[in-house]
N, C-alpha and C positions, 0 to 999 in steps of 0.2 A: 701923669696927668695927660699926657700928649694920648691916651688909647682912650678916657674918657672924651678929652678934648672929639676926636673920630668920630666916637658911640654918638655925641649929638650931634657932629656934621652929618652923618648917616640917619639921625633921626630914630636914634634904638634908645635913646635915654632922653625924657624931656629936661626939659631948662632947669628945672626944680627938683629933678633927680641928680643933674650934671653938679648941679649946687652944692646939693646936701652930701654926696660923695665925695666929689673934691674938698669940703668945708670937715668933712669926717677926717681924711686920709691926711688933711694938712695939717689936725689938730693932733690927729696920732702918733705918737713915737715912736713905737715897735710896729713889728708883725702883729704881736699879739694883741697892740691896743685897733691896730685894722680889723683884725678878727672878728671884735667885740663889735661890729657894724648893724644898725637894727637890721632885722630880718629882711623887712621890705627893700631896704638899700641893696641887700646881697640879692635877692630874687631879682631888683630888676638888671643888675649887674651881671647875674649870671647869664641873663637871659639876652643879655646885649654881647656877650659873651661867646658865647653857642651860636645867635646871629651871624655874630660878623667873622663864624669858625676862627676865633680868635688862637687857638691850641693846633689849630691845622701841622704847623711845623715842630710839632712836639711826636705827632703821629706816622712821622715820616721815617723811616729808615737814615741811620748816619749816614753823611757821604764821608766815600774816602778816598776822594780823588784832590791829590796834591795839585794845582796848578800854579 
């Protein structure tokens, strides 16, 4: 909740998408009932997403430095 919580402090998801997502994701059980999220929820999710390069540290090279 705390990266949706973001997406609307940033202003990438309105009030009524922060809503209906979190209200989705709380009634969900599994991954798989997430999944099943109407389309428009996941577009604008994705899109708040890709915004705020939320995957940035996924694209990064492992470090391997012990400190």
């Amino acid at each position: 909740m705390k990266t949706i919580d973001e997406m609307l402090s940033l202003k990438l998801l309105t009030p009524d998408q922060h809503a209906d997502i979190g209200a989705w994701v709380a009634h969900a059980r599994t991954p798989e009932a997430i999944m099943q999220m109407p389309a428009p929820l996941w577009r604008s999710l994705e899109l708040a997403s890709v915004l705020m390069n939320f995957d940035a540290d996924l694209q990064q090279p492992p470090s391997f430095d012990h400190e």
